[in-house]
N, C-alpha and C positions, 0 to 999 in steps of 0.2 A: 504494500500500500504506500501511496503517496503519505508525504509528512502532512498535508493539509486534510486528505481523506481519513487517515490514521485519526488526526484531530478532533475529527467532526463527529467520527464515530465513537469514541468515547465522551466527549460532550451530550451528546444523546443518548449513551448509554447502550449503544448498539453492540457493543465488544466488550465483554469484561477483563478477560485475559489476550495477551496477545499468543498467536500460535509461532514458536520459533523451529517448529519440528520441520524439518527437510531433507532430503537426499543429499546435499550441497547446498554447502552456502556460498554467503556473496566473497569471503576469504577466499574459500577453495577455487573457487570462478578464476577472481583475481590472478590465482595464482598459476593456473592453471590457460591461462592467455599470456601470462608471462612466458611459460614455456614457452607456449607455441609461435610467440613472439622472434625467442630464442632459436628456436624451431628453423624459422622460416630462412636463415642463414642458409643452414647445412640443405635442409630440403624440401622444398613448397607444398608435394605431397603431403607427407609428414601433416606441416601445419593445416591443412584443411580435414585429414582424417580429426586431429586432436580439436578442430572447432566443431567438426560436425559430430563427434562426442559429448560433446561441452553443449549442442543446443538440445539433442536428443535428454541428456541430463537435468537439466536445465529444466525443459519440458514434464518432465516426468516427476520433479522434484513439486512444479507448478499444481500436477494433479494430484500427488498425495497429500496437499496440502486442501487443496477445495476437498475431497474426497473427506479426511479427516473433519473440519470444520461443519463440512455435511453433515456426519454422524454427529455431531455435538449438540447442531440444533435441532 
C-alpha cells in the first residue's frame, strides 16, 4: 500500500494490523537486482532469466498476500 492509502485506512479503521507476511520482501528484491545489475556485465542472458524470476516472485508473493488477508476477513 501506498503511504497515503496505508493512512487513510487506518484513520477509518479499515486495517487493524498490518500484514508483513510475504515470499520476498522489498530487501531481498533490492538485493536481488543488485545482482542482476552485476549480472549484466558478464552476461545479458543471465540478467533477464534472474528479472524474470524476481517478477514471477514478486507476483506470487502479491497473491499470498491478498489470499491470506482474504481469509482474515
Amino acid at each position: 500500500m501506498t503511504t497515503y492509502a496505508k493512512a487513510a485506512a487506518k484513520e477509518k479503521e479499515l486495517i487493524v494490523a498490518e500484514d508483513k507476511k510475504s515470499l520476498i520482501g522489498r530487501t531481498e528484491r533490492l538485493i536481488i537486482i543488485l545482482f542482476a545489475i552485476i549480472a549484466c556485465n558478464y552476461n545479458f542472458l543471465f540478467t533477464i532469466y534472474i528479472i524474470a524470476f524476481l517478477a514471477v516472485v514478486s507476483n506470487l508473493s502479491a497473491i499470498c498476500r491478498i489470499v491470506t488477508n482474504l481469509q482474515k476477513a
